[in-house]
N, C-alpha and C positions, 0 to 999 in steps of 0.2 A: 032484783036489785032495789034497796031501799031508795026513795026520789029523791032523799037528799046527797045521797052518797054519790059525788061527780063518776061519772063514765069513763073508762082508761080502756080502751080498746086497740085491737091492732089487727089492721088487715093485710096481709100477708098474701103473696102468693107474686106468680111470673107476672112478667108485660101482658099487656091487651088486657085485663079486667077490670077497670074501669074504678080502678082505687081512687084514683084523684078526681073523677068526676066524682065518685060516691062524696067523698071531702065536701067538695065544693058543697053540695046539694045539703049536706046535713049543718056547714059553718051559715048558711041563708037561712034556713033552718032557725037559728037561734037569732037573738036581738044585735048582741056583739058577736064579733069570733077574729083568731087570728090565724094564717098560714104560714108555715114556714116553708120554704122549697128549696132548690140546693142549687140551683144558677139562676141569675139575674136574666137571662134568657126566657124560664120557664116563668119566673114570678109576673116578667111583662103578659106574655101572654094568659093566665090567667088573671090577671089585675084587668085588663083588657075583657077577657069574659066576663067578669062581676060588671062591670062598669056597663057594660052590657044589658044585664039583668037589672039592676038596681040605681045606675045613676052613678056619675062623678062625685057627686058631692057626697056619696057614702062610704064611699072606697076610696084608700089609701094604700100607697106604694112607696117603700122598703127597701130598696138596695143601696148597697157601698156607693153608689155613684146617681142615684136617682130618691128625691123623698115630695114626695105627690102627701101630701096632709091636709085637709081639708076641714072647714073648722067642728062639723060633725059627722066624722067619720064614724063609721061602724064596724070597719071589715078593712082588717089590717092583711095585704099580703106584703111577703118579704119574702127576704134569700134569708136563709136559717142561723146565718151573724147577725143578721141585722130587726128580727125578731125584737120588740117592746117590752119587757118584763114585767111589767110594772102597770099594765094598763086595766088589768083585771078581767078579762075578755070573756063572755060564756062558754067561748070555742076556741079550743087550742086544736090546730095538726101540723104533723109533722111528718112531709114526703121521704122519699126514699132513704130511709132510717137505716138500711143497712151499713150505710156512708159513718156510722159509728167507728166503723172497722177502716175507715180510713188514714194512712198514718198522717196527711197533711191536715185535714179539717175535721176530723172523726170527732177531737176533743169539743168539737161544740154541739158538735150532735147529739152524742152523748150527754153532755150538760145539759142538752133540750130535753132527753129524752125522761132525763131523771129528775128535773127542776120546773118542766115548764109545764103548766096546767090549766086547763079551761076549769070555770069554776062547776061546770056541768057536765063538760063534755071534752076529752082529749081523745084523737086519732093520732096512728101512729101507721103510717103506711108503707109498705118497704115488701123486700124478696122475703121468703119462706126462710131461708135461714138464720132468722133473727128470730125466731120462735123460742127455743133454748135460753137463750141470753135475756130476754125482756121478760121472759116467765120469773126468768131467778134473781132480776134486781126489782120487778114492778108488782107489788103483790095486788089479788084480786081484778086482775087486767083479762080482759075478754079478749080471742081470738078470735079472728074470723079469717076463713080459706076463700081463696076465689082462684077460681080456673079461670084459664085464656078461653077467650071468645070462639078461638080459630085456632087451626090448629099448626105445628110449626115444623118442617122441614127439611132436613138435611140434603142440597143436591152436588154435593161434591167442588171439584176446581172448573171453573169456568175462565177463558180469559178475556181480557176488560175489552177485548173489540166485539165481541157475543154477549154483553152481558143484555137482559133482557128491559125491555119497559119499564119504567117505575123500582128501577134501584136505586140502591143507595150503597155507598162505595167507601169505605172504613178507612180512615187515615190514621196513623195516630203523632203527628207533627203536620205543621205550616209546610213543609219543603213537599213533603208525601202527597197532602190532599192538592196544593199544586200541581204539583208533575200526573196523577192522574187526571185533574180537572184537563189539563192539557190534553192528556192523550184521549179525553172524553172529548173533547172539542173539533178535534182532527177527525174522529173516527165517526162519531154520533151528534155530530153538530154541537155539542156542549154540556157542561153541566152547572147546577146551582153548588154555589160552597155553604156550608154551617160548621164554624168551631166555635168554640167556647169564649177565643177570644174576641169575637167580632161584639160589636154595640146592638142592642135591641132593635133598632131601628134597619142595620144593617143586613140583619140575621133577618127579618121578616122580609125584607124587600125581595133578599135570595128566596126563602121560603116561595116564598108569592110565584116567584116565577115557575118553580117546579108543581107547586099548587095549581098553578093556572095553565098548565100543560105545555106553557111556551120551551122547557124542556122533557127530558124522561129521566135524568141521572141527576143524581145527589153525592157527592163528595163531601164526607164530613169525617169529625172528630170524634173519640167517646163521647164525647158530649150529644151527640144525637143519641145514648140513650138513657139520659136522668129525663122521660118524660114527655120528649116533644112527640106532638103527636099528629103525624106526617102518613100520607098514600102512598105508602111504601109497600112492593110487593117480595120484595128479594132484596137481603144484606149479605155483601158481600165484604171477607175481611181481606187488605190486600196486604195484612200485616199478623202475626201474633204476640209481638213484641213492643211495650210501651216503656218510655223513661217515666219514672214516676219520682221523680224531684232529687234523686239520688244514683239509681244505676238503673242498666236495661233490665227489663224482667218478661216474662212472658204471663198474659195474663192468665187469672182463676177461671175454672170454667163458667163460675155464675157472672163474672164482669161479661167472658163470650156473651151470656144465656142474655144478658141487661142489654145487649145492642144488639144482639140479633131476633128480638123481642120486638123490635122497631116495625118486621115485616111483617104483615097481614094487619091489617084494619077492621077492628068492629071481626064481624063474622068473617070477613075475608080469610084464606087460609095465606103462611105466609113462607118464605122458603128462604135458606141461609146457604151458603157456603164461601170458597175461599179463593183467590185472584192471586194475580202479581207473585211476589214474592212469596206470600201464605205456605205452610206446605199443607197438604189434606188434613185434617183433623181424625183424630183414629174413633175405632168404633165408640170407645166407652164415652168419650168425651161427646160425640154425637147424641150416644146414648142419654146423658145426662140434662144438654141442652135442650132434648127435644118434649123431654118428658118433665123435666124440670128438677129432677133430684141433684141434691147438692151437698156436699158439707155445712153441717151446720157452724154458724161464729160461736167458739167458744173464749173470743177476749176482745175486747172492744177499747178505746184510746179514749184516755181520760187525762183532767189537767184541771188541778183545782179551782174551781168558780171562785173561791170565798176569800176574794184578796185581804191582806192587810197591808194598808197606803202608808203608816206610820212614814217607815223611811224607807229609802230604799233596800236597805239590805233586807227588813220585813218581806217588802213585796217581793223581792227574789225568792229569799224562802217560803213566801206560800206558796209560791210557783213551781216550788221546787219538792213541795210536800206532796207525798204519795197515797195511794187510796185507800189502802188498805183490804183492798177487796181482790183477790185475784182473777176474776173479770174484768176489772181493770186496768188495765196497764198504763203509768203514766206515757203521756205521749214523746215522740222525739221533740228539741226543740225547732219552735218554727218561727219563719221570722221575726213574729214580733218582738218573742223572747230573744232571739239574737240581735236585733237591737237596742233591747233595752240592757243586757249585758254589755254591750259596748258604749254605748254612752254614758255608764254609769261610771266608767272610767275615768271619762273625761272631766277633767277640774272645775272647769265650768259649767256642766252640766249638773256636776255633783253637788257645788255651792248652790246653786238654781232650785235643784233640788231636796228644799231642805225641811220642810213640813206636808204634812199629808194631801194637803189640795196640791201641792206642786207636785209631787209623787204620784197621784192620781193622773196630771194631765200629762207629765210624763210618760206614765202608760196609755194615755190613750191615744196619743201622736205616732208609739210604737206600732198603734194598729193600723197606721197609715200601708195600705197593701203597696210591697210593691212589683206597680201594673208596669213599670218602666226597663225593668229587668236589665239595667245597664251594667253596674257591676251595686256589691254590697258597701262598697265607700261611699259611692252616690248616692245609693240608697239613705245611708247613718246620716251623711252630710244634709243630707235635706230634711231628714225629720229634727236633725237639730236643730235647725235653724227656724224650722214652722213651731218647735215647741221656745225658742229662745223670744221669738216675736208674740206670742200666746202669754210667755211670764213676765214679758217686758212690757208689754204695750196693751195685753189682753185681746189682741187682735192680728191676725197675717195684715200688714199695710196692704192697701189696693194697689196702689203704684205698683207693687213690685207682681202682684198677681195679675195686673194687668200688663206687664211687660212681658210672664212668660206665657200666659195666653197669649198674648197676640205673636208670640215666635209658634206657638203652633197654629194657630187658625192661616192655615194657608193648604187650602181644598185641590191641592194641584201634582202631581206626581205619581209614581209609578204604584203598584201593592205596597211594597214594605214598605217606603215613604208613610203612605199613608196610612198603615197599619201600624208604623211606629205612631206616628204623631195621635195616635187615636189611643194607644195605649198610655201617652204622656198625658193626654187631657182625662183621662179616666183618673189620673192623680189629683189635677186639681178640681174636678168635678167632686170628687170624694173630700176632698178640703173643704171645699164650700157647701158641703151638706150637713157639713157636723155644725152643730148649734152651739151660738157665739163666736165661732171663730175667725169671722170674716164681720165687716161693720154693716157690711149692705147687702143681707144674705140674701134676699129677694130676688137681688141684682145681678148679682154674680151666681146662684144657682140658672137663671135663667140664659145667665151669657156662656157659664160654661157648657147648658146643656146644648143650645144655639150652635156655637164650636163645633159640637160633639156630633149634632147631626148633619151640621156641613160636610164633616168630613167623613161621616158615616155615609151622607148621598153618591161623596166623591169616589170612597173605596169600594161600594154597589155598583158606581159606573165601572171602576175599572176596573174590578173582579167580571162584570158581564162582558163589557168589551175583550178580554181577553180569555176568559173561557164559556162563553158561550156565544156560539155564532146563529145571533136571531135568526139570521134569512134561511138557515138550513134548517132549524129546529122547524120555524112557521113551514116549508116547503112539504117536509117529510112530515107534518098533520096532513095536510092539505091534501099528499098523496094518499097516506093512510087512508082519509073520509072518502077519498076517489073523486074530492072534485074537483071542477077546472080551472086552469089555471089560466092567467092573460098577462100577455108580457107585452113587451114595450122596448120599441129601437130604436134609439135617438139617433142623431145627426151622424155622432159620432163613431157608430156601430156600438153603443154598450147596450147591452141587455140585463131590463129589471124586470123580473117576476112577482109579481103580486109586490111593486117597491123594492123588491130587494134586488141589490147588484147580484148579476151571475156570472156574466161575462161578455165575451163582444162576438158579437156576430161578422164575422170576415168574408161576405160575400155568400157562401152559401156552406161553412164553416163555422161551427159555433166551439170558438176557442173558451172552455172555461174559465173562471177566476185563477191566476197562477195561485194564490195564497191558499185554494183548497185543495185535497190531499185526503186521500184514504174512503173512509164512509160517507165523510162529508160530500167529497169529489161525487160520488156516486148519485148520492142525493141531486146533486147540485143538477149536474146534467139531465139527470130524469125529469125533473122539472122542467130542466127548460126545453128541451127536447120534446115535451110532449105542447106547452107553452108556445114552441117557435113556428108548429107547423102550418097556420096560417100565412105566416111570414116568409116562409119557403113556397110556398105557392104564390101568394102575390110578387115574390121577388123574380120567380121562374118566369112568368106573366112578362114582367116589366122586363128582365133579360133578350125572352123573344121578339118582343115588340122595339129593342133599341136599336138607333143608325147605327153604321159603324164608325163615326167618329166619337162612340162609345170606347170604342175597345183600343186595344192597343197588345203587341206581343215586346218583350223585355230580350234585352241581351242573351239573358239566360234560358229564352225557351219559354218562359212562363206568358201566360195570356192573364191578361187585366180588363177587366169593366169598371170603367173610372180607377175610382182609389182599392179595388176587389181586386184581388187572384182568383180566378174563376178555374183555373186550370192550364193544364203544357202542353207544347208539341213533345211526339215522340216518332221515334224511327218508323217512316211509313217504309212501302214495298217497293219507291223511289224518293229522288231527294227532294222532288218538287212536289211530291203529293205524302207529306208528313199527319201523322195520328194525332188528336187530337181525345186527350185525359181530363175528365173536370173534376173540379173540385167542390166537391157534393158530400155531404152526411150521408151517410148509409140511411139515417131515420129521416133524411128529408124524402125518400121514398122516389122510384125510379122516373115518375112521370117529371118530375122537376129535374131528373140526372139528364133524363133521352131529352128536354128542351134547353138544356142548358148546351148538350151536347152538340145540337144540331145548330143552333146560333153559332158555336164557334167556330164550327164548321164553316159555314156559311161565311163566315167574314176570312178564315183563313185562306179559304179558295179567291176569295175576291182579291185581298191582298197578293197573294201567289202570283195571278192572272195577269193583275194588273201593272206591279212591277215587275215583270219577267214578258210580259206583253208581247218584247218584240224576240225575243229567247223564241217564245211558243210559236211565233210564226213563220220564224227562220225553221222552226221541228218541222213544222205542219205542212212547209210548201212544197207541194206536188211539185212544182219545176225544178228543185233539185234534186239530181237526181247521182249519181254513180260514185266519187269520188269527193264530191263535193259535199254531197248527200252524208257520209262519213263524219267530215269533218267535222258539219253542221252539228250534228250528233255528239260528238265530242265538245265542240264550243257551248253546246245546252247542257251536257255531266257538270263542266266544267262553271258554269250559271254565268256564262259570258265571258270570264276572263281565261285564259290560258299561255304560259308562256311557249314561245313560236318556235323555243328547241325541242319541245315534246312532241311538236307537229312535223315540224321542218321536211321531213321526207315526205309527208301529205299535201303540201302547201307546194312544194316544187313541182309535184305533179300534176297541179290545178294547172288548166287550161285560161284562156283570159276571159271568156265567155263564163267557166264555172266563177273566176273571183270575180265577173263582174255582177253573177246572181247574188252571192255573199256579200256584196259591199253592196247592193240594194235592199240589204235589211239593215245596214251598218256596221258592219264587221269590217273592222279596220286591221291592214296586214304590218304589224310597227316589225320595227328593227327587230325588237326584245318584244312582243309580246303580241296574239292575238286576242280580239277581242273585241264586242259590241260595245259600241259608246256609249250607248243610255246605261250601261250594265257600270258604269262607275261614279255614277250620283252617287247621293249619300242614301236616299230608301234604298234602292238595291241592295246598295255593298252592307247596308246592314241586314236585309232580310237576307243577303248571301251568306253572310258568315255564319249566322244562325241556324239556318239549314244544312251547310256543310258541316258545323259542329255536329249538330244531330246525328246526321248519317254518318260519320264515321264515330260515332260514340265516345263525343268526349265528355269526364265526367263537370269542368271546368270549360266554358266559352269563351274561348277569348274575344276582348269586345273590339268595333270599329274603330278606327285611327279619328279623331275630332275631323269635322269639315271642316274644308278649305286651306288645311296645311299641304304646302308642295313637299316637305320633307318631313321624317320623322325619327325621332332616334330607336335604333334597333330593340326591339319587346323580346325584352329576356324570358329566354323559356317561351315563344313561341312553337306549337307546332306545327309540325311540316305543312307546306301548303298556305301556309297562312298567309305570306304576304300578297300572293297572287289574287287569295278570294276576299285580302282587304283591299285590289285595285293598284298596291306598290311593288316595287320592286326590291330588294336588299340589296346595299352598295356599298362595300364598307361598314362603317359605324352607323350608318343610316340608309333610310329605306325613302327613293323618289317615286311618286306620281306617276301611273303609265301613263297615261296622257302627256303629263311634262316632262318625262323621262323622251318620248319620240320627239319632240319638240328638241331636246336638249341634242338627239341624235341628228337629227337635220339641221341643227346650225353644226355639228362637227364633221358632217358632210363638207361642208365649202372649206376646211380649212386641209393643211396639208399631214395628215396625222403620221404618215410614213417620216418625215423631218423631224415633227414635231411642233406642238403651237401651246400659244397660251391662253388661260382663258379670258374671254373678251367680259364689258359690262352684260350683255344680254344673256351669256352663258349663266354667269351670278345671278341675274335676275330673273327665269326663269327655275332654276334649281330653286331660289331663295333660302342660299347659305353665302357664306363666308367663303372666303379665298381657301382657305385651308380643309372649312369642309369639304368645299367642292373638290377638292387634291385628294380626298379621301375618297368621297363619292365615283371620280372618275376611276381612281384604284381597284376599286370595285367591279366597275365594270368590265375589265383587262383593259387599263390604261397603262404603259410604263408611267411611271410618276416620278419625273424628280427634279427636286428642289435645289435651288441656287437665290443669290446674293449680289447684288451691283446696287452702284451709284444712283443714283436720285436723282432725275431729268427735271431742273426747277423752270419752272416756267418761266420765261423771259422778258422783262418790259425794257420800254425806253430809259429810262433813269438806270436801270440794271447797265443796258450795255454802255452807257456813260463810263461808268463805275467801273467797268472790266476794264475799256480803254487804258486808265489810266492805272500806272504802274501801284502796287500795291507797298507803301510805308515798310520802311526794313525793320523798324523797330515793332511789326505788327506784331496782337500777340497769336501764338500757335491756337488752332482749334480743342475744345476739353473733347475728353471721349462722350462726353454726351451730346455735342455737338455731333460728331463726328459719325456715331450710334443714328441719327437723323439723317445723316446722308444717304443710310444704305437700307434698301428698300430687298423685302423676299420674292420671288418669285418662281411659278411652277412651269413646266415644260411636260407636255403630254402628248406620249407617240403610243401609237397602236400595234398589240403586240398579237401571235397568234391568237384566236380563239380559243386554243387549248388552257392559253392560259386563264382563262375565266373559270369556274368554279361553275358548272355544267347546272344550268335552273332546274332539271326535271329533279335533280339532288332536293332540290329546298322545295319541289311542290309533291313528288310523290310520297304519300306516306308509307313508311318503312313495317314491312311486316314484324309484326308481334312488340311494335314499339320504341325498339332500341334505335339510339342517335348512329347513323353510317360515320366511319371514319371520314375525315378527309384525306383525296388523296395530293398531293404534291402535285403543281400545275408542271404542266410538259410542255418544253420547248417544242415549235415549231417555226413556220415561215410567216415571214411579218405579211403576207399578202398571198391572195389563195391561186391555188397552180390556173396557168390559163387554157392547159387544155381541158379545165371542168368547169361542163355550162354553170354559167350564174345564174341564179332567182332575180327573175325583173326586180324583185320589190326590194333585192340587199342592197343597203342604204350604200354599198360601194360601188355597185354594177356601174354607176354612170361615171365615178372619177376611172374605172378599168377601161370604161369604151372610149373615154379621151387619150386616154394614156393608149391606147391600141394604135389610135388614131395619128399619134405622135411618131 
């Protein structure tokens, strides 16, 4: 090639060959050069490499929303609109060229492809199937082939809970890469997002984090493959269907071949296939990708450069002129031309625009992108107005650009919050980069870029915050390397691993985070679970070694160390010597389960012993012996209390020497009920209830009646047995106190219950109810009860009987009934009636086989006083009103 004849070259070929580094290397190469690339994304990061190599002050930066110019720049990169024409540069390139064939932006690439020229040297880099098409519009242009580094892979459907290390996960919408970044977060601790729409600054920060290993998965857009160039070992597509600005389509194979090119690195080899939704890809298509053959472009989108500004209708129809080439194909309109068709309408726009400089700036306001995507009236509305302020004033006023910045600059809210507001400031970022158009461009580039990465940092936080979960990604390195980990138990019982929350430690139960779920879960607990077991040991340690004003057992069975569930009683082989279950992690390893086990032991037996003390001694005494012996036996099943109708034929055949051994351990003979006195504290009657729960297997405990109530109102849905082994009785609507209930029986001893009596202040005070309970209470217990009505005995003073003396005024007035209503006072009358008619106790304490409630049956008349030729029981609270009445 002659050396003065400029260079027109094009290197061709798949992903991984190293086109755009080769670019780079040859535009340094030269004195000047300029790049064109096809996202703002990719221009940063190589503007960033050069800057690198050579210095800020020599490189300049190029996009719709960013212009880095420096006053001796050499090396101009841009997005491939935003390209210099004009600068004369030794080195012109131009990335992924095949985008000719694009129907939204194709038409600039095209016009790069055919217009724009280093004066020495032009690249033209892109897929193989622009070979054809650039041979037959570029004459005397060099080709050059480059094969991939590595080689590339088809491994079928895989789904996104198995996808492996260092994927990358193909969206092709905002809603998609979401919903999978979620289901990557839940499953695999997280993943980084990349779409096209995010800000440079935004985009690297996610980068970074997949770069930097702090995850394994990547969720992105087509846009992951114009270029970036990411350690990616496997692309997966979870889609094959993209909206492309018009309708769904399913993409070409070479766009697959362009992102699934992504995977394998340099030499690495790298593997493809298809998730979610996807269906398999068939042979040929596999075929194509893998090997890289494709259809070639045979028409590319084209849109006249060579405007005429005259008037407006000129520049429509240059717009509107065709190429004549049928390689060519005029393009569809896009928005700029659809705005500039509509405000050409407009009257005021059209007077405005009425000679070639205003025609000119007209069209270049149309170019305002729009990044706001609200609707196309917002859109028109605002470029007219930016172009009305441009011909009027020759400037956008500040005021008002600083009124709608500052309604976006607010770094605070959820994703699309802030993914709008980021796309809003990309408008005015782009307004304040076009020269002239703002009075203090300096100012206002610098404030909008400010804005921009405010809430670039902010949409970074909350895209990480919400799909990627740091402490599992850091755990699951941590496990991979195999090293150790150290955790941490605060006051509170939360446990953090290397910093990170996992969850709490509950005694010797390690509850995970509720928030995690699936992979993550699994993660989580492996960690900490290997993390805990020093903790489990020392906890074991300090468990054995505590007093028992450690512990404590609950209503329900359960055992506590301090603020710990440590584990329950269960049904032992009797009722006083119950099983003891802890609660232990399988991974805290048995030696901490057998010391945890045997502490509880250890204090369950002491507590047993101790409140049941004199229970175990009344079992244990060798002096009782035959019939007594029996009893004894039965009063310890029964953990001290039992009422005296379930005994009654035992107790009659006690001798007074047998009740006098049983009433030397305290076993009191009441009316209504047998039983040890120590056995109706509040410790006992609670660890009785507890224990009789257990052994008869109930799945619910009912709990202790409060201390120190002599009455209680009847517990709905108690079962059987229950008020005995809470100490009370049932009487009516309410249940009394054994102890105050015999008490209540020894004052109705002195009284004449065959006539009938009423009750006195000490009956009420005792019971401690009401006149009316008590009428209930005593019904209860087979009282006849009945109620009547009299006059009111008012107590009588000096001045009173005056007063009566003397004859009462004729004209007095009559009593009102409310008056009269105070005169008369209620009262009860209580006579004792058979036994029969009582409601038989063994009913309410033996429990009924297989569950079911016994009917009641209807009380049976008998004789209000028992026959005299059948001996009485010393201890029946009437033997002694029978032996006066004998005596009479």
């Amino acid at each position: 090639m002659n050396i003065l004849s400029p260079r027109v070259a094009a290197i061709l070929g798949p992903t991984n060959t190293g086109k755009t580094h080769y670019a780079i290397e040859r535009m340094l190469a030269r004195p000047t050069g300029v790049i064109g690339l096809p996202l703002r994304l990719l221009a940063r990061e190589v503007y960033d490499k050069i800057v690198a190599l050579r210095g800020a002050g020599a490189v300049a930066l190029l996009t719709g929303e960013e212009r880095i110019v420096p006053a001796r720049a050499k090396y101009w990169v841009c997005t491939v609109e935003s390209m210099p024409l004009d600068i004369g540069a030794d080195f012109v390139a131009i990335d992924e060229i095949q985008l000719c064939a694009d129907p939204e932006r194709g038409h600039v690439f095209t016009d790069r492809l055919l217009n724009m020229r280093g004066r020495f040297e032009t690249l033209f880099m892109g897929a193989f199937t622009m070979r054809k098409v650039i041979g037959q519009l570029i004459p005397n242009v060099e080709f050059i082939h480059r094969e991939r580094f590595s080689t590339l892979e088809y491994t079928g459907v895989r789904k996104l809970s198995r996808m492996p290390a260092r994927s990358a996960t193909v969206g092709f919408s905002a809603d998609s890469v979401y919903a999978i970044a979620e289901l990557l977060r839940r499953q695999k601790g997280g993943a980084a997002v990349v779409m096209g729409a995010l800000s440079p600054r935004t985009r690297n920060a996610q980068v970074e984090l997949y770069q930097n290993g702090d995850v394994d998965h990547l969720v992105a857009t087509d846009a992951i493959g114009m270029g970036l160039n990411l350690d990616i070992n496997h692309v997966a597509f979870s889609n094959l269907m993209k909206f492309d600005g018009q309708r769904m389509r399913y993409l070409w194979p070479n766009e697959l071949a362009q992102i699934a090119g992504r995977a394998g690195r340099h030499l690495n080899a790298g593997t493809f296939g298809v998730t979610g939704e996807a269906e398999p890809l068939d042979a040929d298509m596999v075929e194509a990708i893998e090997n890289n053959h494709f259809m070639p472009l045979r028409r590319l989108q084209w849109r006249n450069s060579r405007l005429q500004f005259g008037t407006t209708s000129s520049l429509l129809a240059s717009l509107d002129q065709p190429s004549n080439n049928p390689i060519l194909v005029k393009t569809r309109p896009s928005t700029d031309l659809k705005t500039l068709h509509t405000l050409v309408e407009t009257g005021e726009i059209a007077a405005r625009a009425s000679d070639a400089k205003s025609v000119k700036l007209l069209w270049e306001t149309c170019g305002i992108p729009d990044f706001r995507q609200v609707s196309f009236v917002d859109h028109t509305t605002l470029v007219a107005r930016v172009f009305n302020f441009l011909h009027e004033h020759g400037a956008v006023p500040e005021n008002w650009i600083a009124q709608k910045v500052a309604n976006i600059d607010k770094p605070h809210g959820d994703i699309d919050a802030l993914s709008k507001r980021l796309a809003y400031i990309r408008t005015w970022t782009y307004i304040c980069q076009r020269k002239g158009w703002v009075s203090n461009e300096n100012y206002w580039r610098e404030e909008t870029r400010a804005v921009e990465d405010r809430l670039s940092d902010a949409l970074h936080g909350a895209l990480t915050q919400r799909f990627i979960d740091r402490r599992t990604s850091i755990l699951m390195r941590r496990l991979k390397q195999k090293e150790s980990l150290v955790a941490e138990v605060d006051t509170m019982g939360e446990v953090s691993v290397e910093g990170e929350f996992v969850g709490k430690l509950n005694g010797f139960r390690f509850q995970l985070d509720k928030n995690a779920s699936g992979e993550e879960a699994k993660t989580l607990r492996a960690a900490a679970i290997q993390a805990l077991q020093p903790e489990f040991k020392l906890r074991a340690d300090r468990i054995y070694n505590a007093p028992d004003t450690e512990f404590e057992f609950t209503e329900q069975g359960g055992l506590m160390w301090g603020e710990y569930g440590v584990g329950k009683l269960v049904k032992g082989d009797d009722i006083l010597t119950p099983r003891i279950e802890v609660f232990v992690d399988d991974e805290a390893g048995s030696d901490v389960a057998d010391k945890v086990q045997k502490r509880l032991s250890h204090f369950m037996d002491r507590k047993v012993s101790t409140g049941f003390e004199a229970l175990i001694a009344l079992r244990d005494d060798p002096a009782i012996t035959g019939m007594a012996r029996g009893l004894a036996f039965r009063l310890v099943e029964s953990l001290g209390v039992i009422p005296r109708s379930v005994v009654a034929r035992d107790v009659k055949e006690l001798d007074q020497d047998a009740r006098g051994l049983l009433r030397k351990h305290g076993v009191r003979f009441g009316q209504y009920t047998l039983f040890q006195h120590q056995m109706l504290k509040p410790a006992p009657t609670r660890l009785r209830l507890v224990l009789w729960s257990l052994f008869e297997d109930f799945g619910e405990f009912p709990e202790a009646p409060p201390a120190g109530l002599v009455t209680i109102a009847e517990v709905k849905g108690a079962p059987k047995g229950y008020y005995p082994r809470a100490g009370y009785r049932l009487a009516g609507a309410r249940a009394i106190r054994i102890d105050m209930l015999e008490r209540l029986a020894d004052l109705t001893r002195a009284q004449n219950v065959k006539e009938g009596f009423e009750a006195n202040p000490d009956m009420l005070s005792i019971s401690g109810t009401s006149l009316e309970q008590f009428a209930d209470l005593m019904g209860g217990l087979g009282f006849d009860v009945q109620r009547g009505e009299r006059e009111k005995v008012k107590p009588v003073s000096e001045s009173t009987e005056d007063a009566v003396a003397e004859e009462a005024p004729a004209d007095a007035a009559p009593e009102t009934p409310a008056e009269a209503e105070d005169m008369i006072e209620v009262f009860y009358t209580f006579k004792w009636v058979a036994k029969a008619r009582q409601q038989r106790p063994d009913q309410k304490f033996r429990k009924p086989k297989g569950g079911a409630k016994p009917a009641r049956k209807a009380p049976r008349k008998a004789s209000s006083a028992p026959k005299k030729d059948k001996p009485l029981d010393p201890d029946n609270p009437f033997a002694a009103l029978m032996a006066l009445k004998d005596k009479s």
